[in-house]
MIDOSE-1310 file (N, C-alpha, C; in nm, 2 decimals, decimal comma, always signed):
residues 253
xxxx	+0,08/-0,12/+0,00/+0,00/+0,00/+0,00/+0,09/+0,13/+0,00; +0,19/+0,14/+0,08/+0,28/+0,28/+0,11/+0,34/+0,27/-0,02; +0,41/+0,15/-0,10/+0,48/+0,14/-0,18/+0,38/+0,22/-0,35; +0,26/+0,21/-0,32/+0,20/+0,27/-0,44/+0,23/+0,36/-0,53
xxxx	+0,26/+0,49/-0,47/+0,32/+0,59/-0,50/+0,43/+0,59/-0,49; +0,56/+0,54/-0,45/+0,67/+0,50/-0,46/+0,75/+0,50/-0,58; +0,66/+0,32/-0,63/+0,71/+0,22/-0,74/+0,71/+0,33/-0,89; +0,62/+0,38/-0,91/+0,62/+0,45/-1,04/+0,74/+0,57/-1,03
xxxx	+0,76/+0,62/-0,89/+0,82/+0,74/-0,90/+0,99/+0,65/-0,86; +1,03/+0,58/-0,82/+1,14/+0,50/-0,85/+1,15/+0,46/-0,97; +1,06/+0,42/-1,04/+1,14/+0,36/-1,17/+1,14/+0,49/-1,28; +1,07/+0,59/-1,24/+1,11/+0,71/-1,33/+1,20/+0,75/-1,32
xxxx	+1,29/+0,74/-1,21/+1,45/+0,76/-1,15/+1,55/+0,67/-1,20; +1,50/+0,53/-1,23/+1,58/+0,45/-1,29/+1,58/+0,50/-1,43; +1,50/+0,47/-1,51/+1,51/+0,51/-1,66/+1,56/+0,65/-1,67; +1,56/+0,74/-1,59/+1,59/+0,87/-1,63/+1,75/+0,88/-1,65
xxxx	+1,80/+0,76/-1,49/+1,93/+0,74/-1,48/+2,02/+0,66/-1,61; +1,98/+0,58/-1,65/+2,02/+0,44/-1,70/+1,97/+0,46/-1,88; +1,86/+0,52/-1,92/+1,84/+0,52/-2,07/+1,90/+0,63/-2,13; +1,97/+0,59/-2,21/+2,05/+0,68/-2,31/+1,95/+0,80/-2,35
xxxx	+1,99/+0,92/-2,38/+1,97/+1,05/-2,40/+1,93/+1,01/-2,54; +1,78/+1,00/-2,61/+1,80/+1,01/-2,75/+1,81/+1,19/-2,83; +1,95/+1,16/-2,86/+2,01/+1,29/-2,92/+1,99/+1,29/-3,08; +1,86/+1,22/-3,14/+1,86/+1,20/-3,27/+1,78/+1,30/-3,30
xxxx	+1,69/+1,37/-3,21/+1,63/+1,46/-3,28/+1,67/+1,60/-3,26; +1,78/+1,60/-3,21/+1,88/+1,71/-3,29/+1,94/+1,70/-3,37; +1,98/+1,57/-3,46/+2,05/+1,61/-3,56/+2,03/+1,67/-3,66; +1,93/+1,71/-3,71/+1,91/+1,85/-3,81/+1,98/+1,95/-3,77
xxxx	+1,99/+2,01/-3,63/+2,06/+2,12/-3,56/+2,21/+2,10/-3,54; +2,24/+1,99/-3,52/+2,36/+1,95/-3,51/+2,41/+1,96/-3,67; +2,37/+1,93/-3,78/+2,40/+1,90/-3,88/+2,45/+2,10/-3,94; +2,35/+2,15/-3,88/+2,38/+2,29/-3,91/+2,48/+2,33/-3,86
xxxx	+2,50/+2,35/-3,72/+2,66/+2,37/-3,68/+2,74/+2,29/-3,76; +2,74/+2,16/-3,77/+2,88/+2,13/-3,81/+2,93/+2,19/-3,98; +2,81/+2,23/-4,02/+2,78/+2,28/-4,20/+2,89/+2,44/-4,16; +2,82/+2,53/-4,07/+2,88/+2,64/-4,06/+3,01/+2,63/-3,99
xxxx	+3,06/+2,51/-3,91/+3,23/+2,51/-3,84/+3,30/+2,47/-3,99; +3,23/+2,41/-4,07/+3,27/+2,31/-4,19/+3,36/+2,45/-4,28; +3,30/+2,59/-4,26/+3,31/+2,69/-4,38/+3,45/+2,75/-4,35; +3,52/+2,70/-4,22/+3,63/+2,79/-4,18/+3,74/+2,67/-4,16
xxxx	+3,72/+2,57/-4,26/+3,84/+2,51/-4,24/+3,93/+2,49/-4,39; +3,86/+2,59/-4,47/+3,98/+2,60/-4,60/+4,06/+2,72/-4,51; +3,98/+2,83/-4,46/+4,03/+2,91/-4,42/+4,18/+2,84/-4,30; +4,13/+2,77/-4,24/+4,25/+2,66/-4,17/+4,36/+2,62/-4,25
xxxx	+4,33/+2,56/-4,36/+4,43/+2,52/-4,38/+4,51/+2,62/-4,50; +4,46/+2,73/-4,51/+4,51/+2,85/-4,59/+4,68/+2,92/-4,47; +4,59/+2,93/-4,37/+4,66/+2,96/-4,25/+4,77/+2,92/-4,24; +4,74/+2,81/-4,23/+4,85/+2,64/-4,21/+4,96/+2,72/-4,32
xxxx	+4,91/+2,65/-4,46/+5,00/+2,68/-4,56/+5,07/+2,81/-4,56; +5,02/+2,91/-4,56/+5,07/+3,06/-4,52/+5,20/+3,03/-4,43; +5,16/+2,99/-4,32/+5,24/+3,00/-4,22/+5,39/+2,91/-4,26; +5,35/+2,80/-4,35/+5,51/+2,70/-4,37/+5,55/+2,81/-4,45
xxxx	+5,51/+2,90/-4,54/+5,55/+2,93/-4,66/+5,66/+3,08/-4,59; +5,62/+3,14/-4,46/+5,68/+3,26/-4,44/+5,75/+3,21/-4,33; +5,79/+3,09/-4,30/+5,88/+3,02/-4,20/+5,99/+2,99/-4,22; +6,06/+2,98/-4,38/+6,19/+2,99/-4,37/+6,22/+2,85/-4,33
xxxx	+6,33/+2,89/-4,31/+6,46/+2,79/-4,24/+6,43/+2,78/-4,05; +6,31/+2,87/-4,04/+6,27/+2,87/-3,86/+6,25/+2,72/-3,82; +6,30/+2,69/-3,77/+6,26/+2,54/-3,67/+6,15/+2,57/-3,59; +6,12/+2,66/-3,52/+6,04/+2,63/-3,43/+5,86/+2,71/-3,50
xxxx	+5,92/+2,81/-3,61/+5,81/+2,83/-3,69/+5,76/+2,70/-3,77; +5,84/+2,67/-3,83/+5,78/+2,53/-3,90/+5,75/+2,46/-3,83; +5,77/+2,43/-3,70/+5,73/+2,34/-3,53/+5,57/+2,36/-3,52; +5,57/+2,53/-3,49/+5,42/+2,55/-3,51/+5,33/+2,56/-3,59
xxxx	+5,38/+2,56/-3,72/+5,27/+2,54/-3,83/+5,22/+2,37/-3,86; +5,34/+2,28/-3,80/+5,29/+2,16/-3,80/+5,19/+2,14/-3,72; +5,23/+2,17/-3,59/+5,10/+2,13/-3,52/+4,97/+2,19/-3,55; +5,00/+2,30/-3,57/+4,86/+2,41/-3,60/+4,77/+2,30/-3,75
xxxx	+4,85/+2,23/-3,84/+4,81/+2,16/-3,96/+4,75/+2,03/-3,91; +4,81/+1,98/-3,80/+4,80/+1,87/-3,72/+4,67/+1,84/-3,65; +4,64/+2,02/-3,57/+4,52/+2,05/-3,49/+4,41/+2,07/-3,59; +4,44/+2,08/-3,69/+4,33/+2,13/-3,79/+4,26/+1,99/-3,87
xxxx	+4,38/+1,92/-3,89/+4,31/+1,77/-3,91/+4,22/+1,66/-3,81; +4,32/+1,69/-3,66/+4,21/+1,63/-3,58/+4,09/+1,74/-3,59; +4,06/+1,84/-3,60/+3,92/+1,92/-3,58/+3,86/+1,87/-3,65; +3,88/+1,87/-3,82/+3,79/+1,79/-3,91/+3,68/+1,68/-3,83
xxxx	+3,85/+1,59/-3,79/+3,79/+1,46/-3,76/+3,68/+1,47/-3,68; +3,72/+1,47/-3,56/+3,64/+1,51/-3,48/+3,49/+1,55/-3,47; +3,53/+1,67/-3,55/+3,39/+1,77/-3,53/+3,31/+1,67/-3,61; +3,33/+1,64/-3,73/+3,28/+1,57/-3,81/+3,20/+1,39/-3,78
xxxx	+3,26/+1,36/-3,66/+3,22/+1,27/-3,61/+3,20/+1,24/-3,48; +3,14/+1,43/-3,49/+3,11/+1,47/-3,29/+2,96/+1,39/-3,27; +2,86/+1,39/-3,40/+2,78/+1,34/-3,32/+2,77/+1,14/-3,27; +2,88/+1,14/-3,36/+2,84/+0,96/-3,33/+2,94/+0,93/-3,17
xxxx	+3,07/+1,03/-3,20/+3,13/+1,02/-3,05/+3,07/+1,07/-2,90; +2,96/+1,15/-2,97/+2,89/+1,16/-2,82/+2,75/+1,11/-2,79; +2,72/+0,99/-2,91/+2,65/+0,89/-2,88/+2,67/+0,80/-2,80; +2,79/+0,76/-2,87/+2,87/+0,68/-2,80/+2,93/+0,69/-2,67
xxxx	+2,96/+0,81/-2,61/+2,98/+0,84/-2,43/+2,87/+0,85/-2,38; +2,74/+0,84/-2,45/+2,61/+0,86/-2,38/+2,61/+0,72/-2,32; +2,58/+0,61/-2,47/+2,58/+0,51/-2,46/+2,68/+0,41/-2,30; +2,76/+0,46/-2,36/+2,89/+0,45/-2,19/+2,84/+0,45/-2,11
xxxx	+2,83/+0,58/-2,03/+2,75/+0,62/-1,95/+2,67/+0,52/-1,93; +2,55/+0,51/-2,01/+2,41/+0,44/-1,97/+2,45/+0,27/-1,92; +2,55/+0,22/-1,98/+2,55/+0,11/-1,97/+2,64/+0,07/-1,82; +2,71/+0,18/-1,78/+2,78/+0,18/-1,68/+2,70/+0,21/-1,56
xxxx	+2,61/+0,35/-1,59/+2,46/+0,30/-1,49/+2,43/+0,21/-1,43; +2,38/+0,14/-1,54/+2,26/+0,03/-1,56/+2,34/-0,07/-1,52; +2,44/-0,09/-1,51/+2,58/-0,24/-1,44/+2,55/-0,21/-1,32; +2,59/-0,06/-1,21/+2,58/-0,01/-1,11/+2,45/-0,06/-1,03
xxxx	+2,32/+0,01/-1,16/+2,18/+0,01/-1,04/+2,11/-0,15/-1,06; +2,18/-0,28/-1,17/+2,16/-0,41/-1,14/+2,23/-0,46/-1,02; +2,29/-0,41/-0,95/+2,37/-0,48/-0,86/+2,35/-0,44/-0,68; +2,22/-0,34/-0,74/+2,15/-0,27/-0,59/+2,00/-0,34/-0,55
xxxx	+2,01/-0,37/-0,43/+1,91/-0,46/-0,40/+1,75/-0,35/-0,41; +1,67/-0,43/-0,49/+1,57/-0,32/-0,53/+1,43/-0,30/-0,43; +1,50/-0,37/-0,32/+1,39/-0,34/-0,19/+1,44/-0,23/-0,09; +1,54/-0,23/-0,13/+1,61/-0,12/-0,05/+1,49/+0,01/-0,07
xxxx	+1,50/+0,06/-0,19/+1,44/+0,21/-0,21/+1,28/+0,19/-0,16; +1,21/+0,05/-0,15/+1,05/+0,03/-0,12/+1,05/+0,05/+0,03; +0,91/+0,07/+0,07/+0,86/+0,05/+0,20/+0,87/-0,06/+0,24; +0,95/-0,14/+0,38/+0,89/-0,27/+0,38/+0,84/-0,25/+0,56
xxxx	+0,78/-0,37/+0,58/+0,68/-0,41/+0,74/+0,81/-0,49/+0,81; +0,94/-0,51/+0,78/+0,99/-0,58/+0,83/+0,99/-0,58/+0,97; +0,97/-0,50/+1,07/+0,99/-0,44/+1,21/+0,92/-0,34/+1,24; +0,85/-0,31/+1,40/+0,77/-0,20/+1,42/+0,85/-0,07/+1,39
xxxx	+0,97/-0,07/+1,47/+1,04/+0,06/+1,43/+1,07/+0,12/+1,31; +1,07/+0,04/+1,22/+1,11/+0,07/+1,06/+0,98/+0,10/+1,02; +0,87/+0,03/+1,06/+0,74/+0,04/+0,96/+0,73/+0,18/+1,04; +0,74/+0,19/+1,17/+0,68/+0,32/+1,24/+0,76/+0,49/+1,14
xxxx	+0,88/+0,46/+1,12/+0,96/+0,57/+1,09/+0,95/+0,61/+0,92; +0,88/+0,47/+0,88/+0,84/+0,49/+0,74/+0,69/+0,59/+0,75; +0,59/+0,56/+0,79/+0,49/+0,61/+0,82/+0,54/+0,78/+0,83; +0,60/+0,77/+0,90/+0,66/+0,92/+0,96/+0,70/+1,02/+0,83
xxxx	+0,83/+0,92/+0,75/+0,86/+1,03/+0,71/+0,84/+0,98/+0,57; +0,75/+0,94/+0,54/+0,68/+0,89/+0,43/+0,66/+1,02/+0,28; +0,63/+1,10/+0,38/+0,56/+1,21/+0,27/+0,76/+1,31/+0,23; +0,85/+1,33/+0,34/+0,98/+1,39/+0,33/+1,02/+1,32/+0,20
xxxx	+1,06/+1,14/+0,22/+1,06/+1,08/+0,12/+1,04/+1,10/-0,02; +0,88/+1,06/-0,05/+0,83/+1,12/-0,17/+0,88/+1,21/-0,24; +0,87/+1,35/-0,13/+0,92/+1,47/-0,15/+1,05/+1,49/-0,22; +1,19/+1,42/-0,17/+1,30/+1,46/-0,18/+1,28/+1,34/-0,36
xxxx	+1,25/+1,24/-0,38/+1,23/+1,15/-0,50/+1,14/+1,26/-0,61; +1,07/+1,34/-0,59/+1,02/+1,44/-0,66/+1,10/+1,52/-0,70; +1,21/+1,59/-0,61/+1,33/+1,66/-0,62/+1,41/+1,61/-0,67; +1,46/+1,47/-0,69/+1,56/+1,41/-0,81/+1,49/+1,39/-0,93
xxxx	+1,38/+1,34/-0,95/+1,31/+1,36/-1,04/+1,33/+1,52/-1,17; +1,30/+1,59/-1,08/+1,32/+1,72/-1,18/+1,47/+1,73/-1,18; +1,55/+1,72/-1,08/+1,67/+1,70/-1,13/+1,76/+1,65/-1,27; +1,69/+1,53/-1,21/+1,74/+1,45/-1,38/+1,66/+1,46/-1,48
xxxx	+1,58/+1,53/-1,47/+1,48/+1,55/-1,60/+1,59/+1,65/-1,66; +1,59/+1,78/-1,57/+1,68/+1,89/-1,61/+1,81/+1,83/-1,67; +1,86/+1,72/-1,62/+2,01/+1,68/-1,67/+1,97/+1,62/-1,81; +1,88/+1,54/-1,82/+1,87/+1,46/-1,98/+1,84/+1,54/-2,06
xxxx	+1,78/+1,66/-2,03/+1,76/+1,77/-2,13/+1,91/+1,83/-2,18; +1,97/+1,84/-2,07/+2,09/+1,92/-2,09/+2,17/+1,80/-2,21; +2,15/+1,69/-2,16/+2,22/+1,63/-2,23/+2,20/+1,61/-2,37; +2,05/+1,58/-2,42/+1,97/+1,58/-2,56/+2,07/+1,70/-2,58
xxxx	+2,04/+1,82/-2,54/+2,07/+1,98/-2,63/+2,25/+1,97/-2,65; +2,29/+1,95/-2,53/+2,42/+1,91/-2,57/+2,49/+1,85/-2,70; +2,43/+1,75/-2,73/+2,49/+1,71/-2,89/+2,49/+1,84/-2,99; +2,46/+1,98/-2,96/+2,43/+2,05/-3,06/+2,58/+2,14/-2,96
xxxx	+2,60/+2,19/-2,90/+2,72/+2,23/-2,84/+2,83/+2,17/-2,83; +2,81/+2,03/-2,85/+2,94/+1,91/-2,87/+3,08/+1,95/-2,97; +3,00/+2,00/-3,10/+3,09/+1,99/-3,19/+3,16/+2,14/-3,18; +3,08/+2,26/-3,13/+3,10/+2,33/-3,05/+3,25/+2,36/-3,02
xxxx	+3,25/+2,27/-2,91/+3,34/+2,26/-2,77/+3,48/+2,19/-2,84; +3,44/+2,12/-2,93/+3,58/+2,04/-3,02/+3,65/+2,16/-3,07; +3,55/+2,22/-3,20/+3,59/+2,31/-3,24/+3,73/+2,43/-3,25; +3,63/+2,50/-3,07/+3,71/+2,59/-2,96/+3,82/+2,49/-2,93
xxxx	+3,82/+2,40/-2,87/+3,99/+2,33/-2,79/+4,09/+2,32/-2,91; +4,02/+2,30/-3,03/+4,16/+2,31/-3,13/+4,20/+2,45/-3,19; +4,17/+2,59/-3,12/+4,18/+2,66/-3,19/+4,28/+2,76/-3,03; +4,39/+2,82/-3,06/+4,47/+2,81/-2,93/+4,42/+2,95/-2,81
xxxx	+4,38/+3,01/-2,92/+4,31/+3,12/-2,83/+4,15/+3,06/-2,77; +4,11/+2,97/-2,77/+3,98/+2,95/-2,77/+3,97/+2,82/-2,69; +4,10/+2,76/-2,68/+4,10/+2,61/-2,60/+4,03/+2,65/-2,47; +4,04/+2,72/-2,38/+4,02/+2,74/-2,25/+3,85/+2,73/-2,29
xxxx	+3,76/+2,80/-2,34/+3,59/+2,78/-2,39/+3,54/+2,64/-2,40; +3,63/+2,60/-2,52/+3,61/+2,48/-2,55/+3,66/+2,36/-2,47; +3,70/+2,36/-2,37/+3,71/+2,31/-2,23/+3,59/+2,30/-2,11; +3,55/+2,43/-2,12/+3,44/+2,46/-2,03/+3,36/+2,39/-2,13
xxxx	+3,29/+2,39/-2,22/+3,19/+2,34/-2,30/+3,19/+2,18/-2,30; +3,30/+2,10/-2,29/+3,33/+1,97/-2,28/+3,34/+1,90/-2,16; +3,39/+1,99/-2,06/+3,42/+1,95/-1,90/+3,28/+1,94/-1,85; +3,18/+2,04/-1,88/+3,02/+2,09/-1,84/+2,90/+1,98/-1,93
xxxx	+2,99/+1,91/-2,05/+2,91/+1,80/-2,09/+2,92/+1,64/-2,05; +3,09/+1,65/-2,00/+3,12/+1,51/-1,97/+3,06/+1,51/-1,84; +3,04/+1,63/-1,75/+2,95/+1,59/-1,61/+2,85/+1,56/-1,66; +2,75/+1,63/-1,69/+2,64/+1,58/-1,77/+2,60/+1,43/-1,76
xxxx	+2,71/+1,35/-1,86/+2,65/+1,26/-1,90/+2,73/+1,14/-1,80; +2,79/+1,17/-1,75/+2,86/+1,05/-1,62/+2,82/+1,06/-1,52; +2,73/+1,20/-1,47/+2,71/+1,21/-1,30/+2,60/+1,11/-1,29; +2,49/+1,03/-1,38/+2,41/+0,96/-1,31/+2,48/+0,82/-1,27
xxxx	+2,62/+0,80/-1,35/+2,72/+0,69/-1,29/+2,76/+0,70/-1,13; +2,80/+0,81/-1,11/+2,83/+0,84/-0,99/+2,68/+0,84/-0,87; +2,58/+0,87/-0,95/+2,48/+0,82/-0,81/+2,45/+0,73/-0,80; +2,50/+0,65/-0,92/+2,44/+0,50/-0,91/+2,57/+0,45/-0,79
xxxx	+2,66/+0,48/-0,80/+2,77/+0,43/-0,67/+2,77/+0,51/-0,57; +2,67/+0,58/-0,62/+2,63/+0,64/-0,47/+2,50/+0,53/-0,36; +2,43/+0,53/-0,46/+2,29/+0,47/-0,45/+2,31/+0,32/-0,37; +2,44/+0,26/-0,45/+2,51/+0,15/-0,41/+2,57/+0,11/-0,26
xxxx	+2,65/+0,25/-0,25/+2,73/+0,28/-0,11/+2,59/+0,28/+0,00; +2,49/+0,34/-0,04/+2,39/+0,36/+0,07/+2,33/+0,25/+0,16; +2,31/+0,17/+0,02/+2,24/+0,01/+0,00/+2,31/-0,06/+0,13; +2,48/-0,10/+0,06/+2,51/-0,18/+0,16/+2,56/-0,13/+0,32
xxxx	+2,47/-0,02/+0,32/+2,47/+0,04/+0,46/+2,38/-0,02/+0,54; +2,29/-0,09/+0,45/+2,24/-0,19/+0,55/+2,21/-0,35/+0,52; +2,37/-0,35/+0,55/+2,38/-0,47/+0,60/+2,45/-0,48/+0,76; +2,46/-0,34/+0,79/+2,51/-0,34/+0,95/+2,40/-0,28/+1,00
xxxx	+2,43/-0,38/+1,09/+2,33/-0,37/+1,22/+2,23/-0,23/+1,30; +2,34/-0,15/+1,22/+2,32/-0,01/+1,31/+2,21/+0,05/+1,25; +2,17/+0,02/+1,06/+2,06/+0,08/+1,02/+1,97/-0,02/+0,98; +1,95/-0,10/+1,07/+1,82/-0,17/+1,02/+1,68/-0,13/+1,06
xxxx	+1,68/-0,03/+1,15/+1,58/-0,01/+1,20/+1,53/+0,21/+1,13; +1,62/+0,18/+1,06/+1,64/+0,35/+0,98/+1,65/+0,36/+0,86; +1,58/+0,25/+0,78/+1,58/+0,21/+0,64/+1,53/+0,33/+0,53; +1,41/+0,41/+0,58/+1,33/+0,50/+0,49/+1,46/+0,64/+0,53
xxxx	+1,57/+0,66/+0,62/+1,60/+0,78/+0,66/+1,73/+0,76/+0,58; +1,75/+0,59/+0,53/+1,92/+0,59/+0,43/+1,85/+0,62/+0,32; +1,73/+0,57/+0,30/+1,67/+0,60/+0,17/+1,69/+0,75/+0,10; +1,59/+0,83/+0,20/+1,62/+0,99/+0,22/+1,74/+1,04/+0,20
xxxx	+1,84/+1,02/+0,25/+1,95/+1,08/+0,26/+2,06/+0,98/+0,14; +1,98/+0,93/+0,09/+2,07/+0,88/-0,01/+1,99/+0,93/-0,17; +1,94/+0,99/-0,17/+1,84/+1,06/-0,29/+1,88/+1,20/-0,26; +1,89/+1,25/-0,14/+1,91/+1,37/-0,10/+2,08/+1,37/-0,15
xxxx	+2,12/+1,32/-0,12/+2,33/+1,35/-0,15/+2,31/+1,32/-0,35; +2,24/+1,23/-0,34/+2,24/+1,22/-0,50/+2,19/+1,37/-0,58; +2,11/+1,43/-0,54/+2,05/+1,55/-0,55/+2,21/+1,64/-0,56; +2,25/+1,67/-0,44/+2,37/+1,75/-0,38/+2,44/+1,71/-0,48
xxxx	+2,51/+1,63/-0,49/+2,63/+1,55/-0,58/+2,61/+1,59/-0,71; +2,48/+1,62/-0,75/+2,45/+1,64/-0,91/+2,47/+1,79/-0,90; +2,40/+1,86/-0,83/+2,47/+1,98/-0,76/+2,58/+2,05/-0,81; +2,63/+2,04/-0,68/+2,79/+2,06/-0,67/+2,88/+2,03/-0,78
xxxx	+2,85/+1,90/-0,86/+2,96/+1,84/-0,94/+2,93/+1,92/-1,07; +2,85/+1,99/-1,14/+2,83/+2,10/-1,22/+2,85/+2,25/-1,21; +2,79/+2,24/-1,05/+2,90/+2,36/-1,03/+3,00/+2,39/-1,03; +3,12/+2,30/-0,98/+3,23/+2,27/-0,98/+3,29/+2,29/-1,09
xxxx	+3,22/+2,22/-1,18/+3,27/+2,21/-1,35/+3,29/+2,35/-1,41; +3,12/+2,41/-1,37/+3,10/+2,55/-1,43/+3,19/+2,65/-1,38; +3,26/+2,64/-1,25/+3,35/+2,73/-1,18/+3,49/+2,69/-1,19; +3,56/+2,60/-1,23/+3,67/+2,57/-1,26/+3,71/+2,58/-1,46
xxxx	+3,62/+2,53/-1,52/+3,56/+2,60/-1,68/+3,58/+2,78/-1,63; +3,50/+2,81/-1,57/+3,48/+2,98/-1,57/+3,66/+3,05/-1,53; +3,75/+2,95/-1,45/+3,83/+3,02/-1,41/+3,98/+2,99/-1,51; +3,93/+2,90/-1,56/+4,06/+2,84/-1,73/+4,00/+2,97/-1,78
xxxx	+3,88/+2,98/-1,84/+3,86/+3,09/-1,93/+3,92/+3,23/-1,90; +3,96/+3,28/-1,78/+3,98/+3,41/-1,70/+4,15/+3,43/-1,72; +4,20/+3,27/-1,68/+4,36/+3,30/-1,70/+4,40/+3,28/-1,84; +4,31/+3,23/-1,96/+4,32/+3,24/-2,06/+4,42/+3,37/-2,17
xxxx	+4,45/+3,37/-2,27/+4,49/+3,48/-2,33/+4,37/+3,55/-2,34; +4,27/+3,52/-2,40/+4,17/+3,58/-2,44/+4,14/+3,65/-2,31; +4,07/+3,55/-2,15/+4,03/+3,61/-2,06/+4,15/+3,76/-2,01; +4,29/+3,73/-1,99/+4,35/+3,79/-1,97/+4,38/+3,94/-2,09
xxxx	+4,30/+3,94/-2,20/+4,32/+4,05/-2,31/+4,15/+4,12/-2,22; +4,08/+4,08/-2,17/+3,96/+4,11/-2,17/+3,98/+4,19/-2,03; +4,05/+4,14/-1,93/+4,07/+4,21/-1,80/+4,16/+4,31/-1,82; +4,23/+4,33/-1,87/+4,35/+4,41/-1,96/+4,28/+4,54/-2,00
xxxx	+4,19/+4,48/-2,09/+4,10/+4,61/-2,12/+4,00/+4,63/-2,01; +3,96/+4,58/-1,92/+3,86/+4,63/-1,82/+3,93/+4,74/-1,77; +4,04/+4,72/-1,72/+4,10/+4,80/-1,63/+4,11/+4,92/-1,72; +4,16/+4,92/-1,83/+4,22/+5,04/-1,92/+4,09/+5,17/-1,90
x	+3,92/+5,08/-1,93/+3,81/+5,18/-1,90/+3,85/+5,17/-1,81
């Protein structure tokens, strides 16, 4: 009976965690980015060529026009096959989930009668529960969106890291997707860690309150671990050349 409302809203949590992001219906939009990054790579390798051609006998000019010819070939590649490679980390992801949340005992997250004290404290905090499983819910709703939209920013973020004034961007853009699509790995070994918390003795009688606070840290964890991204991304971009031409001029107004 307590489990009614529960079971639907658990396994919306599993699938949300565990099924791959279908990122197919962006690729019309993805197809357009990569059409317009596509327009600036004669211009790349015009550059390239320029650059051997006024290098002389320079060793370390011709050093850098190699690589720069080098960087411009992986971009191709890459960009060009950004969307099947971040199918494929989706796919990762989901499968490394879905290994994690087979391996967690699935009575754990239910109500059970096993004992008065446990049924008693379920009763109790029955509705906090719900509550906080409502709160990951939108959680990971928000994240699988992020991640769908993401394949259109993917090729993006390639783009920027091969271009030297622009690696720092295209870092933040990549750092802020690979959380994305691995943090529901990490709550599944979170979810995990919680589980075999009760097998000692000390919470058998506190089952619905590991539950809670194991939904709640999963919440936090998704959190934090984006912000983190977003604030360590934000501070590459700041010591960057670019960020550092930009503070340069702040100060000059």
């Amino acid at each position: 009976m307590l489990n009614t409302t529960i079971e639907p809203m658990l396994h919306l949590v599993q699938s949300l965690m565990t099924a791959p992001a279908s990122v197919e219906v962006f690729f019309p939009l993805w197809a357009v980015i990569v059409y317009v990054i596509s327009l600036f790579y004669g211009l790349f390798f015009l550059w390239s060529g320029f650059n051997f051609m006024i290098s002389g006998y320079d060793t370390a000019k011709r050093e850098n026009a190699k690589v720069w010819l080098r960087n411009v070939v992986l971009m191709i590649i890459f960009v060009q096959g950004s969307f099947l490679l971040y199918s494929l980390i989706i796919e990762l992801s989901s499968m490394l989930t879905a290994g994690m949340i087979s391996i967690i005992d699935p009575n754990f997250f239910l109500m059970t009668a096993d004992n008065i004290t446990n049924f008693g404290l379920q009763l109790m905090f029955l509705m906090t529960y719900i509550g906080v499983l409502a709160i990951t819910i939108l959680i990971l709703a928000m994240r699988y969106l992020a991640v769908i939209i993401g394949v259109v920013f993917f090729p993006l973020g390639i783009f920027f890291y091969f271009i030297p004034p622009l690696q720092s961007y295209g870092k933040m853009v990549l750092n802020v997707l690979l959380v994305l699509i691995f943090v529901p790995f990490l709550d599944a070994v979170l979810l995990f860690g919680a589980s075999a918390l009760m097998t000692i003795p000390l919470f058998d009688n506190v089952k619905i309150m590991v539950s809670t606070m194991a939904f709640l840290s999963v919440d936090l964890l998704m959190i934090l671990l984006l912000v983190f991204a977003i604030v360590k991304a934000a501070f590459s971009v700041l010591n960057s050349d670019v960020g550092r031409g930009v503070k340069m001029a702040a100060k000059l107004l």
